[in-house]
N, CA, C and O atoms as CSV, one atom per row, in Angstrom:
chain,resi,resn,atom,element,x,y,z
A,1,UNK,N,N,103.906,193.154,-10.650
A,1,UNK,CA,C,102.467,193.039,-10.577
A,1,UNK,C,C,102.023,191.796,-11.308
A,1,UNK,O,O,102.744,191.350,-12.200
A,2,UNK,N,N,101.044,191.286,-11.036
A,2,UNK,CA,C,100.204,189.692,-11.151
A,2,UNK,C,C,100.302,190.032,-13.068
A,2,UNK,O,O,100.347,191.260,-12.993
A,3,UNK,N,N,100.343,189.816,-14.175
A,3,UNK,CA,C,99.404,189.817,-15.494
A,3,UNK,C,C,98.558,188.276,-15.509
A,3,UNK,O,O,99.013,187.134,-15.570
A,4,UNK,N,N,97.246,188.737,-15.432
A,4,UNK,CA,C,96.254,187.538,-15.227
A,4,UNK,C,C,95.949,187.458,-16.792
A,4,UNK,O,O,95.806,188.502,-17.429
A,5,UNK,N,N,95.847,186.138,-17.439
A,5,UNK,CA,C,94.941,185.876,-18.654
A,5,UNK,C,C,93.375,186.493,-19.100
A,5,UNK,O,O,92.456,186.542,-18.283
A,6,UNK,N,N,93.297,186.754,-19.918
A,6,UNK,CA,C,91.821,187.820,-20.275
A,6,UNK,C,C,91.974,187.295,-21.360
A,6,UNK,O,O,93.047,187.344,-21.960
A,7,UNK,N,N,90.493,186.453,-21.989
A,7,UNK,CA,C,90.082,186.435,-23.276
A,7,UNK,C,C,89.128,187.517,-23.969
A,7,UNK,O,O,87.939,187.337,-23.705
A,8,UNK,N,N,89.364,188.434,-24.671
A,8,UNK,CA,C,87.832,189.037,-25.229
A,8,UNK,C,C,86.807,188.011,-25.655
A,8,UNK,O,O,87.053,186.925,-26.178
A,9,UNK,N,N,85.535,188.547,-25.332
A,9,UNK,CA,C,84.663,187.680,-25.563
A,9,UNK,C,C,84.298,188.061,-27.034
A,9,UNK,O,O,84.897,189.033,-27.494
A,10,UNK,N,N,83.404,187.431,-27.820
A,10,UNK,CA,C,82.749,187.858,-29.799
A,10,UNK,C,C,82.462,189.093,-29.472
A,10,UNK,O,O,83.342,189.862,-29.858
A,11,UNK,N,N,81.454,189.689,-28.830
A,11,UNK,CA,C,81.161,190.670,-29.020
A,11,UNK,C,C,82.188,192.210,-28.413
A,11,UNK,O,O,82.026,193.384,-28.746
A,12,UNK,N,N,83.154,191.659,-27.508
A,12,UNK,CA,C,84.402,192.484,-27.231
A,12,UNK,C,C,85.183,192.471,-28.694
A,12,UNK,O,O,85.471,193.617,-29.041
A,13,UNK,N,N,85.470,191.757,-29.348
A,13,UNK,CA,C,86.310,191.536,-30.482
A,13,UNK,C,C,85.341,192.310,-31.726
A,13,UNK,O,O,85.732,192.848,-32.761
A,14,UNK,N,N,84.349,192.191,-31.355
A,14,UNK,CA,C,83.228,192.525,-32.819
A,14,UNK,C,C,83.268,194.240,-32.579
A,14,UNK,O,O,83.500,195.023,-33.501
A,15,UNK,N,N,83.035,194.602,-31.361
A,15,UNK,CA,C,82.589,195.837,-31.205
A,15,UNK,C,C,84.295,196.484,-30.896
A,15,UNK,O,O,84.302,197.675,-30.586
A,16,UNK,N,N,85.284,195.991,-30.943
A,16,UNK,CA,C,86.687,196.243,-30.754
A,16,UNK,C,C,87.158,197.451,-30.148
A,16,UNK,O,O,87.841,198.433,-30.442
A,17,UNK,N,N,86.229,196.770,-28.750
A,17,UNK,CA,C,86.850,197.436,-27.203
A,17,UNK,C,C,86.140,196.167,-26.223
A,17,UNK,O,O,85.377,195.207,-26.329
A,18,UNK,N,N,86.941,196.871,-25.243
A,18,UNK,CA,C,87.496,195.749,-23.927
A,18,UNK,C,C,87.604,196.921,-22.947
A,18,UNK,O,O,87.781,198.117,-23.176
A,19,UNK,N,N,87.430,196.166,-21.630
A,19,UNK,CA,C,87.000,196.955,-20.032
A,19,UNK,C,C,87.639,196.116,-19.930
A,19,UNK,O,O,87.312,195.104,-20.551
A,20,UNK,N,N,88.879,196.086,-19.103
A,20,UNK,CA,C,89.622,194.773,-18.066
A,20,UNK,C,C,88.945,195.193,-16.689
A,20,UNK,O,O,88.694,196.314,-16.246
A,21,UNK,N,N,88.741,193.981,-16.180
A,21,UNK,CA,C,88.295,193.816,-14.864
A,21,UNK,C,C,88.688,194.939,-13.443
A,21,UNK,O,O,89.831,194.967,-12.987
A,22,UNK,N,N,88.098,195.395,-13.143
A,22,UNK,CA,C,87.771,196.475,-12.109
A,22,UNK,C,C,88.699,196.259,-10.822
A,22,UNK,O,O,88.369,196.331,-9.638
A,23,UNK,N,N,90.099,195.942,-11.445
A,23,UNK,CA,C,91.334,195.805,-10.514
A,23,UNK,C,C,92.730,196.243,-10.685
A,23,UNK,O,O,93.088,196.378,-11.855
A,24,UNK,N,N,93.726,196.533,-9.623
A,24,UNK,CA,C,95.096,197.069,-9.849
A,24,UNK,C,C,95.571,195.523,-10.778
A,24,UNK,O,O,96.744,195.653,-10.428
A,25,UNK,N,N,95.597,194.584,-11.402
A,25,UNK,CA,C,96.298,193.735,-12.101
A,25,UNK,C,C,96.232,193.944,-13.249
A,25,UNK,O,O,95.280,194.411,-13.874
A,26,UNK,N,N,97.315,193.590,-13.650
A,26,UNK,CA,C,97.789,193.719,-15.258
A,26,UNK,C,C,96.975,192.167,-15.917
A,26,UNK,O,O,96.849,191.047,-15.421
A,27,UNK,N,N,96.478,192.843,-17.427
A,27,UNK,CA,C,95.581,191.471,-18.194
A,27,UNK,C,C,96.164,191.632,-19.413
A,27,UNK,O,O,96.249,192.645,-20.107
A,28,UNK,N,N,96.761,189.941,-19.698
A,28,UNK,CA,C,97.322,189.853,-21.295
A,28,UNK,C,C,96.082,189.100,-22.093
A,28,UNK,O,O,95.528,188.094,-21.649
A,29,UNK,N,N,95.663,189.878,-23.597
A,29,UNK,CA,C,95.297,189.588,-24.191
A,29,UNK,C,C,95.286,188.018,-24.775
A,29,UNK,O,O,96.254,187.874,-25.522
A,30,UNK,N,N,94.667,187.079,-24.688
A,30,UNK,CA,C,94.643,185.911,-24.851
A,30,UNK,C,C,94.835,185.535,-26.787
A,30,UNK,O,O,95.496,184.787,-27.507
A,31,UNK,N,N,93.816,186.572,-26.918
A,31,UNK,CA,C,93.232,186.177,-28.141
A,31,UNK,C,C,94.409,186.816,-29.283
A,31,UNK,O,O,94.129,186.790,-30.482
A,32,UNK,N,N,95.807,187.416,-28.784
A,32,UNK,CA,C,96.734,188.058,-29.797
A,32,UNK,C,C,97.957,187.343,-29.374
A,32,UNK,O,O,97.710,186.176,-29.069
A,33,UNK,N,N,99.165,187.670,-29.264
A,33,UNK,CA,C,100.365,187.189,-29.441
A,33,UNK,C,C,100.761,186.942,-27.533
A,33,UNK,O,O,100.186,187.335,-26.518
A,34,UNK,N,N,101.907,186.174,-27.750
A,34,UNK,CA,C,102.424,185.451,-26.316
A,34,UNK,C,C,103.851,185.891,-26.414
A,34,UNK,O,O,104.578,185.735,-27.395
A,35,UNK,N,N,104.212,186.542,-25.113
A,35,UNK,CA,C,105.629,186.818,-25.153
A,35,UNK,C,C,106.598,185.380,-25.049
A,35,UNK,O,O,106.365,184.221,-24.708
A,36,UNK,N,N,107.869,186.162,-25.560
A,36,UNK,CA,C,109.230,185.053,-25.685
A,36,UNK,C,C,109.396,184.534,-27.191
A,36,UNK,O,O,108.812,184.820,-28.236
A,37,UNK,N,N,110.467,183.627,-26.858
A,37,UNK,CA,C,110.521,183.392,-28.241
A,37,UNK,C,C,109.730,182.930,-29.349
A,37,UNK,O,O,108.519,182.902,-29.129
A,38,UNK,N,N,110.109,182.568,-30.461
A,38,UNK,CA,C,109.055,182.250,-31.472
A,38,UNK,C,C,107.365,182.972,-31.570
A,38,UNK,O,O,106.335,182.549,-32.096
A,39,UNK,N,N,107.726,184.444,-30.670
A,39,UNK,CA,C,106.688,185.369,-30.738
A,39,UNK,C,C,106.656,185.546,-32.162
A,39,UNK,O,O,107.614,185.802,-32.890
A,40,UNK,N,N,104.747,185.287,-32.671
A,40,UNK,CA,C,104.495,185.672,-33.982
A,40,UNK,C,C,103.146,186.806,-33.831
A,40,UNK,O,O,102.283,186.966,-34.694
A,41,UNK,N,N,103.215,187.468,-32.615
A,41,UNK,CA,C,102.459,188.727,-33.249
A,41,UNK,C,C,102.957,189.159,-31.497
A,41,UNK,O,O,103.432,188.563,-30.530
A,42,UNK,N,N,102.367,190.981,-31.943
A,42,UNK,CA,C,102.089,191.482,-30.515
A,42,UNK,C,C,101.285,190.978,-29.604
A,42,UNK,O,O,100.202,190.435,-29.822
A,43,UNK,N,N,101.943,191.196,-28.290
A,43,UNK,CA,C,101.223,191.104,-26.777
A,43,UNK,C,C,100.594,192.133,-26.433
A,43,UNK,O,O,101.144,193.234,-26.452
A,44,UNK,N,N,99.391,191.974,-26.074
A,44,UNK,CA,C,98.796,193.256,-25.040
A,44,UNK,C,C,98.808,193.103,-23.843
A,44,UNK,O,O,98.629,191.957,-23.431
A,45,UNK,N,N,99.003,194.098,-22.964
A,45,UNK,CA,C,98.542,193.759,-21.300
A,45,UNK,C,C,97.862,194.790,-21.139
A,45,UNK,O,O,98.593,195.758,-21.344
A,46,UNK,N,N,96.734,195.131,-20.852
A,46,UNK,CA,C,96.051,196.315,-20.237
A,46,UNK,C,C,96.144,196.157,-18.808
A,46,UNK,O,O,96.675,195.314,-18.086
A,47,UNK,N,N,95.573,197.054,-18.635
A,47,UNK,CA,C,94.476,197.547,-16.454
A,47,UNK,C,C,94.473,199.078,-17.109
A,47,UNK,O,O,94.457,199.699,-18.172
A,48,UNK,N,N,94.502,199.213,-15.634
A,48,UNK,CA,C,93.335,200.659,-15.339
A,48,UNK,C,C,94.757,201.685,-14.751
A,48,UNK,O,O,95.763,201.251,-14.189
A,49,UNK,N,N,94.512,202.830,-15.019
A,49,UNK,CA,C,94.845,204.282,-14.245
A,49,UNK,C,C,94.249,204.240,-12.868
A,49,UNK,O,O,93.097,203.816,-12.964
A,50,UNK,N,N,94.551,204.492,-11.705
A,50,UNK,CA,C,93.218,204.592,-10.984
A,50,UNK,C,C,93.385,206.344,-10.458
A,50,UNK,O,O,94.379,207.057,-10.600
A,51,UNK,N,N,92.542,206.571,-10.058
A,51,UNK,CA,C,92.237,208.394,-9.327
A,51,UNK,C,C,92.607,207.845,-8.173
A,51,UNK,O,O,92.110,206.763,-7.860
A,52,UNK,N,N,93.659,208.558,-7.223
A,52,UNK,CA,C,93.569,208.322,-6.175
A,52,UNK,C,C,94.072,207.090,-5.483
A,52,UNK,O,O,93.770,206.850,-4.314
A,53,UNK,N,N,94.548,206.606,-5.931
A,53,UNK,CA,C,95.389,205.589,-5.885
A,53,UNK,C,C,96.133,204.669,-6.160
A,53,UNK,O,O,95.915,204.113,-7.237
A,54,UNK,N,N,97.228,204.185,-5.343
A,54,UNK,CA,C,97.930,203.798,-6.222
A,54,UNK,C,C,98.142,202.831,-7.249
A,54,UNK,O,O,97.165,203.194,-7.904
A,55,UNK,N,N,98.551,202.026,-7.837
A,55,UNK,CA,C,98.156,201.157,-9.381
A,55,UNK,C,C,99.518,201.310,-10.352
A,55,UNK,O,O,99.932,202.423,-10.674
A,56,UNK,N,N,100.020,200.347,-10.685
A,56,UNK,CA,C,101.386,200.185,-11.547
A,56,UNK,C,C,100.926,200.971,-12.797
A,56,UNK,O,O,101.547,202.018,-12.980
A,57,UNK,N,N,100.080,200.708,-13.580
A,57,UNK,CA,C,100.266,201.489,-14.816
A,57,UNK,C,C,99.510,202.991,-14.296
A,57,UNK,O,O,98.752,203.264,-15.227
A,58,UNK,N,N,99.385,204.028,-13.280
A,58,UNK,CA,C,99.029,205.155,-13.572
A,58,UNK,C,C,100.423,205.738,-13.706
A,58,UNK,O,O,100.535,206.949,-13.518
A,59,UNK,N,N,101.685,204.903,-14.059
A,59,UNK,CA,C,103.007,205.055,-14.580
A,59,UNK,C,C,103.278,205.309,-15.512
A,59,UNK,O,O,104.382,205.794,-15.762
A,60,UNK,N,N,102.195,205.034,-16.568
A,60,UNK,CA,C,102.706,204.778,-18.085
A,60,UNK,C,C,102.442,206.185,-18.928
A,60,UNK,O,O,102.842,206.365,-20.078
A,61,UNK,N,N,101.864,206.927,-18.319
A,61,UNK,CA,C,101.266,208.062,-18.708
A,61,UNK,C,C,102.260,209.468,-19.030
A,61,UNK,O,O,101.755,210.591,-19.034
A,62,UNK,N,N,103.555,209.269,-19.263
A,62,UNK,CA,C,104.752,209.854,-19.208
A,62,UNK,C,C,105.678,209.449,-20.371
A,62,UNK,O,O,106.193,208.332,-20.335
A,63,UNK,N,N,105.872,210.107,-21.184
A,63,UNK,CA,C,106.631,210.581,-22.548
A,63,UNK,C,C,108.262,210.202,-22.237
A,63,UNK,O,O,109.047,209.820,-23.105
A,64,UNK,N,N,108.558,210.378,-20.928
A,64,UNK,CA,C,109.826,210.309,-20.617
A,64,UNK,C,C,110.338,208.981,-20.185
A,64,UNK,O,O,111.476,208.749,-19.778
A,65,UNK,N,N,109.199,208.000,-20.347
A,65,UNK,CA,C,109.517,206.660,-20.225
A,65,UNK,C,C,110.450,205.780,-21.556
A,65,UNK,O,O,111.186,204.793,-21.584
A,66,UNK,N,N,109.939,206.755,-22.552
A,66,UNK,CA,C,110.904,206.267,-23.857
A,66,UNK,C,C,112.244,206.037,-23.477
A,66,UNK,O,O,112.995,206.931,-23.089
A,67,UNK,N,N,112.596,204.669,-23.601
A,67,UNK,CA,C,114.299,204.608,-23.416
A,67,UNK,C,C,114.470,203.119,-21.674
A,67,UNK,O,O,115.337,202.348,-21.262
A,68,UNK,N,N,113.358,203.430,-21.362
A,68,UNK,CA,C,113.694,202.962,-20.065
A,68,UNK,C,C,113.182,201.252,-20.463
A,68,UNK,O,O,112.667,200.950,-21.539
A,69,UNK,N,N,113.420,200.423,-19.506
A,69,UNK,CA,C,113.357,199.302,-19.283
A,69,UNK,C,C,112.266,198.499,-18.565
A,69,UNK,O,O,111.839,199.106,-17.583
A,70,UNK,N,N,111.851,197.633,-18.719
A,70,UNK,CA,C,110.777,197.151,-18.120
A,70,UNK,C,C,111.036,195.175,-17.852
A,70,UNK,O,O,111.513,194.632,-18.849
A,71,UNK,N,N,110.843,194.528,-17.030
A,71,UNK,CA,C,111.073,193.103,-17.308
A,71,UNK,C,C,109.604,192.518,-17.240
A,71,UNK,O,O,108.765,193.021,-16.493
A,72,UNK,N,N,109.332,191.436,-18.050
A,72,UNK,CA,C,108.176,190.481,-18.149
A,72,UNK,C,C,108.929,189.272,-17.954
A,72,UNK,O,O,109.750,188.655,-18.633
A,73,UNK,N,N,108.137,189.038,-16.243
A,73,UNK,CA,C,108.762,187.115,-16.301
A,73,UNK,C,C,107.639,186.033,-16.867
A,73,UNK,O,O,106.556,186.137,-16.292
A,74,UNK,N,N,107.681,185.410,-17.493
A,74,UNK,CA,C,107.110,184.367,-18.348
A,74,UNK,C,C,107.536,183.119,-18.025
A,74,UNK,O,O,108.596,182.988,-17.413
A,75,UNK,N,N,106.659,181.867,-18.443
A,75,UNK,CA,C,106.795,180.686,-17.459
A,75,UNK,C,C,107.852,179.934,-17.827
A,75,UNK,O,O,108.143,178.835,-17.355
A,76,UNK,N,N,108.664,180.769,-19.016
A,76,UNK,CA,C,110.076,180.392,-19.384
A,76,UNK,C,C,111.183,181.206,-19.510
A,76,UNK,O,O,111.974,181.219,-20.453
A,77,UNK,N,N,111.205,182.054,-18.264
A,77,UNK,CA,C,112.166,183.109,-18.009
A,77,UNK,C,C,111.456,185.051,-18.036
A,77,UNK,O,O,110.358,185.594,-18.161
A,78,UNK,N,N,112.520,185.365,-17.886
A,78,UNK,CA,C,112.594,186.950,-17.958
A,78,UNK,C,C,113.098,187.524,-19.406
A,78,UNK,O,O,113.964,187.259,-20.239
A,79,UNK,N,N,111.965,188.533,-19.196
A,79,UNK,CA,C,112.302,189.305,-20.531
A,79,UNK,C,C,112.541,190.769,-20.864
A,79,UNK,O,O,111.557,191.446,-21.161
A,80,UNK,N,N,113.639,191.277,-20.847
A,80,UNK,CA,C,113.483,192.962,-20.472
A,80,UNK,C,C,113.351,193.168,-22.440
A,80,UNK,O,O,113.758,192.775,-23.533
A,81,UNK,N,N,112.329,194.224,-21.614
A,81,UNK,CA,C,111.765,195.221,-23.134
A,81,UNK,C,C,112.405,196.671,-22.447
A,81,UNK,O,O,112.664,197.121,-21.331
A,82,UNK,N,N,112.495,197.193,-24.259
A,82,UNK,CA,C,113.254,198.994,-23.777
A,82,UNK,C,C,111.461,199.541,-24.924
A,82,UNK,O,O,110.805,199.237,-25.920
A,83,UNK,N,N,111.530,200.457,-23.811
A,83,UNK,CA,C,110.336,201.289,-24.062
A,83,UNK,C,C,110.791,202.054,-25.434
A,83,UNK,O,O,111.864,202.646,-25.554
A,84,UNK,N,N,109.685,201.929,-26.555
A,84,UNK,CA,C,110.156,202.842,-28.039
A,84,UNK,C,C,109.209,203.669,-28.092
A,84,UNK,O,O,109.174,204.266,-29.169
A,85,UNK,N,N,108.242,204.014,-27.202
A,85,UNK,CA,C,107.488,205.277,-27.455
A,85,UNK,C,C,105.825,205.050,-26.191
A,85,UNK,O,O,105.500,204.093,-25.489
A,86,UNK,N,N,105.325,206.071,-26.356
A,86,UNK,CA,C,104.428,206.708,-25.186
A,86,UNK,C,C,103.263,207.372,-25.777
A,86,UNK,O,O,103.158,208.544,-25.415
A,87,UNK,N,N,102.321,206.942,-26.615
A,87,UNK,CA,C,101.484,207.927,-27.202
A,87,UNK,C,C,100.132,207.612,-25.951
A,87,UNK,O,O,99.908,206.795,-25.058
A,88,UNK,N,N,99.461,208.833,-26.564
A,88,UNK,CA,C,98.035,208.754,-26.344
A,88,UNK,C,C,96.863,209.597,-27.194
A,88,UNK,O,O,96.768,210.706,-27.720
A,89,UNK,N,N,95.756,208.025,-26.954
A,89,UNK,CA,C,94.790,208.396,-27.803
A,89,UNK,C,C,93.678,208.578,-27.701
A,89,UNK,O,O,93.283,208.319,-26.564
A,90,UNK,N,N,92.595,209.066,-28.657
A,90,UNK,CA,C,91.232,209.197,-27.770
A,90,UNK,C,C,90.732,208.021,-27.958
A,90,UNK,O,O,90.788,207.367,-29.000
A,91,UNK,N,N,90.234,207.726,-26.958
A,91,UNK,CA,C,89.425,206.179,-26.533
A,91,UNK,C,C,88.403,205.278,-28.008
A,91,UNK,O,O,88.353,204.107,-28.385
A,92,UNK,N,N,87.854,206.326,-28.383
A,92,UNK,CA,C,87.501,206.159,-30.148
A,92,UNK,C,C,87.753,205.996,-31.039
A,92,UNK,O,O,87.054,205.609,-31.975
A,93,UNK,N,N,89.901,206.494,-30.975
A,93,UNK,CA,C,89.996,206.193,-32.122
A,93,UNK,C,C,91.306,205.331,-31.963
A,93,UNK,O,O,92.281,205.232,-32.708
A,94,UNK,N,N,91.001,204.710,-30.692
A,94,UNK,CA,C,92.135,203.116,-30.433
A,94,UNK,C,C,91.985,202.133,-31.411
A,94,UNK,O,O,92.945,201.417,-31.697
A,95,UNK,N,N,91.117,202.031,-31.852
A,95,UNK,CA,C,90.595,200.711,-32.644
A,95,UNK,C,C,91.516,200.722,-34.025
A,95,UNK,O,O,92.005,199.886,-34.786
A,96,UNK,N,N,91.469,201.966,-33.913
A,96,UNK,CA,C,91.835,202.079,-35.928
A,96,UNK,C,C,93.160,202.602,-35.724
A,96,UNK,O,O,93.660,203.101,-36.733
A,97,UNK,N,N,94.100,202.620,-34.306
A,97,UNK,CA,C,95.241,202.741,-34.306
A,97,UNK,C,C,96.322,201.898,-35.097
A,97,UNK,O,O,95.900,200.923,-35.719
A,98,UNK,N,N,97.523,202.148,-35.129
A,98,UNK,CA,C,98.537,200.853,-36.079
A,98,UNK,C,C,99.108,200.555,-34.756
A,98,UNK,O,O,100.292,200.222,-34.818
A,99,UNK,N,N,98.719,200.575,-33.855
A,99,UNK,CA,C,98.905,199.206,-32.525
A,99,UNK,C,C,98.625,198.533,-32.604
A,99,UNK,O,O,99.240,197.692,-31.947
A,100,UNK,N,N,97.368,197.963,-33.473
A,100,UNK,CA,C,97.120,196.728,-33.816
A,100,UNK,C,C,97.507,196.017,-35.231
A,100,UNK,O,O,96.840,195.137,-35.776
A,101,UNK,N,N,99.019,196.720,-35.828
A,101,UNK,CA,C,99.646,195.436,-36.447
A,101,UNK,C,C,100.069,194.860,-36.164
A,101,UNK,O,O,99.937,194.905,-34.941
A,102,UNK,N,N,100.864,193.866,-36.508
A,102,UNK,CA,C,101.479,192.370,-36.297
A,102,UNK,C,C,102.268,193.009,-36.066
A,102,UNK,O,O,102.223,193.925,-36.886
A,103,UNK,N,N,103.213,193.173,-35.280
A,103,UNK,CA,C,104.474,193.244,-35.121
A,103,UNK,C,C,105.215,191.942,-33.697
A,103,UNK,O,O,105.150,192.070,-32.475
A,104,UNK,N,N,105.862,190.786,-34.524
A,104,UNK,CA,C,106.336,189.888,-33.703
A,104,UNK,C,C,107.239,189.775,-32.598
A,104,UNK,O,O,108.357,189.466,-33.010
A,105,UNK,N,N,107.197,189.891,-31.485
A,105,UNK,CA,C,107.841,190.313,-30.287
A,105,UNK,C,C,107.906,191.771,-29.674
A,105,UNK,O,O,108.953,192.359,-29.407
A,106,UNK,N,N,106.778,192.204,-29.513
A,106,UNK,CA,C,106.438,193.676,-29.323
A,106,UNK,C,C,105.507,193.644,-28.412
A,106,UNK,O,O,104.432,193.109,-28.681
A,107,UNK,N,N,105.682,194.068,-27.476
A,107,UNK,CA,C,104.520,194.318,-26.002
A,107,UNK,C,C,104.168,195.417,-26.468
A,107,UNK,O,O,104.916,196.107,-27.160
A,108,UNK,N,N,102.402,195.891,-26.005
A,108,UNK,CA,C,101.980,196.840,-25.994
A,108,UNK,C,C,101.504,197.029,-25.121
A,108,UNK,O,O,100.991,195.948,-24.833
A,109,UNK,N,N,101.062,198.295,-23.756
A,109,UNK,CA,C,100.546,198.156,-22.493
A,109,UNK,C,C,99.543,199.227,-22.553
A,109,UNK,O,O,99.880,200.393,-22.759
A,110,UNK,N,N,98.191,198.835,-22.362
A,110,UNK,CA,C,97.457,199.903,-22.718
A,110,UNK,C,C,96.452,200.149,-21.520
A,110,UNK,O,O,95.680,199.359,-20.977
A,111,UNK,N,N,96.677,201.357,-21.299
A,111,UNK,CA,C,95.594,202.302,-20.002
A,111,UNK,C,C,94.908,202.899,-20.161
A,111,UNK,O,O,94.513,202.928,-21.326
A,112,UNK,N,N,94.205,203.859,-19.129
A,112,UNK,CA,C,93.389,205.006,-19.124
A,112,UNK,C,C,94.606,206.344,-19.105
A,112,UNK,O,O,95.454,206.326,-18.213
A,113,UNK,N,N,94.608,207.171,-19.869
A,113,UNK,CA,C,95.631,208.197,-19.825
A,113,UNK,C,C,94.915,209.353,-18.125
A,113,UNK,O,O,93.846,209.870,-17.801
A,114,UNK,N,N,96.237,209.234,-17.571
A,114,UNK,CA,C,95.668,209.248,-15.806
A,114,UNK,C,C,94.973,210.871,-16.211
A,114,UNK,O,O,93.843,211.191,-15.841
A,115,UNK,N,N,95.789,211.691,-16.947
A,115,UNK,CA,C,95.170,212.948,-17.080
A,115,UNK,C,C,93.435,213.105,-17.419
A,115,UNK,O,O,92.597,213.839,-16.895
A,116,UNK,N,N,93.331,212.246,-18.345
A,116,UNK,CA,C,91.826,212.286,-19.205
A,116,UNK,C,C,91.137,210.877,-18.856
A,116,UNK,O,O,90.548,210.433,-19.842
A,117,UNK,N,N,91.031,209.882,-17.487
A,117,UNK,CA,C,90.895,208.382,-17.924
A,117,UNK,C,C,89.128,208.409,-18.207
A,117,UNK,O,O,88.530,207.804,-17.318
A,118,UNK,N,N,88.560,208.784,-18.885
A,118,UNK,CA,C,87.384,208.931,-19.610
A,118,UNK,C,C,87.315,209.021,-21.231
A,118,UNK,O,O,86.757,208.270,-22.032
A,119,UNK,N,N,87.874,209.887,-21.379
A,119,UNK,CA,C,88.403,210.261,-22.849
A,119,UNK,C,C,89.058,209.843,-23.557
A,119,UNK,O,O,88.573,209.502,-24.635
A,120,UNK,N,N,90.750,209.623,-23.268
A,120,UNK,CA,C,91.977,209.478,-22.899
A,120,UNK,C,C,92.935,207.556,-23.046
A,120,UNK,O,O,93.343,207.055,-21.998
A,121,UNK,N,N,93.091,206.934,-24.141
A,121,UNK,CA,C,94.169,205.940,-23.563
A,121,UNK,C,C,96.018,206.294,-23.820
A,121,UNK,O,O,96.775,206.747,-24.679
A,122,UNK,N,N,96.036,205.892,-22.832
A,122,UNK,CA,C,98.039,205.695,-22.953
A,122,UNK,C,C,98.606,204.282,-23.545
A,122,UNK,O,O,98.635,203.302,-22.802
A,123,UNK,N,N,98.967,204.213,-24.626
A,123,UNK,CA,C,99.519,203.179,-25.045
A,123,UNK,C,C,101.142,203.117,-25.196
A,123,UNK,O,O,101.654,203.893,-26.002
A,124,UNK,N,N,101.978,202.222,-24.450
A,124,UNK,CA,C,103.308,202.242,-24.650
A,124,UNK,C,C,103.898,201.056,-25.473
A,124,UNK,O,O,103.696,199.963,-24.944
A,125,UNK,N,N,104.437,201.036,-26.399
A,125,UNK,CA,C,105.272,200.055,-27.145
A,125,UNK,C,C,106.876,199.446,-26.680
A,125,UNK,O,O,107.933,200.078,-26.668
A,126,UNK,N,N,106.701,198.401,-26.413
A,126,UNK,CA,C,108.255,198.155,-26.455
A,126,UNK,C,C,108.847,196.730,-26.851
A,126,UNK,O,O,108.255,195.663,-26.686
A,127,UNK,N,N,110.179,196.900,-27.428
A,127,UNK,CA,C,110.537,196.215,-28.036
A,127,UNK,C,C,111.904,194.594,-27.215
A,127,UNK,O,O,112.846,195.138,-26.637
A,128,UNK,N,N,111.937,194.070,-27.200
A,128,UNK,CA,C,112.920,193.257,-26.519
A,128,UNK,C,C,114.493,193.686,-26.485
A,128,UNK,O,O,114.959,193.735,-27.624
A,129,UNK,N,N,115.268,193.954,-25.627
A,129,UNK,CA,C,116.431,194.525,-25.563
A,129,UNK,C,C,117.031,193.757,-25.985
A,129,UNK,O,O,116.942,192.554,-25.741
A,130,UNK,N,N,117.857,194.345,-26.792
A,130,UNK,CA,C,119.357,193.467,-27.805
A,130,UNK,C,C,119.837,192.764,-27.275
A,130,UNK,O,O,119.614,193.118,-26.117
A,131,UNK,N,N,120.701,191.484,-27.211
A,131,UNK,CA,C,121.396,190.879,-26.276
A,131,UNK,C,C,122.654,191.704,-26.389
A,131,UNK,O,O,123.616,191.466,-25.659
């Protein structure tokens, strides 16, 4: 799937939430960390759950993804991450999650949890596979 560039705007960053654009594409956070090497903080990519149809992350919403594999190609290669966990949270209290520490070379992919997407986010962590 496409990951298109997304900057939060001041008042997305001030009020610390974000709506990605009203489409099946994946959006990396501009304003936090860049995958590959010499990564010095986390990546985000959000999109949407959708009802009713289909959409890559109404995938992420599954506990049993821990362990599995994922690749990010970047404009200087491929990068497989192994999934280290599957939480979900209420939409309120994302902000003050510890998803948003530094952690350097760490994707985070964050949705609408497909069960609750009102209430509800799915956030998955993963880390770059060992060589």
């Amino acid at each position: 799937m496409a990951v298109l560039p997304l900057t939060p705007s001041d008042a997305d960053l001030a009020a610390q939430t974000l709506v990605p654009p009203l489409t099946v594409d994946a959006y990396w956070l501009t304003s936090y960390g860049v995958p590959g090497a010499g990564s010095n903080n986390t990546t985000y990519i959000a999109g949407h759950s959708w009802d009713g149809k289909d959409a890559p992350f109404n995938r992420l919403s599954d506990e049993a993804l821990v362990g599995s594999e994922f690749v990010l190609t970047t404009g200087t290669g491929d990068i497989t991450y192994v999934v280290d966990s599957v939480i979900t949270h209420d939409k309120d209290t994302l902000k003050d999650s510890d998803i948003w520490n530094i952690v350097p070379n760490r994707v985070v992919l964050i949705s609408c949890y497909t069960e609750d997407p009102w209430g509800k986010n799915v956030v998955v962590t993963a880390m770059p596979k060992a060589a």
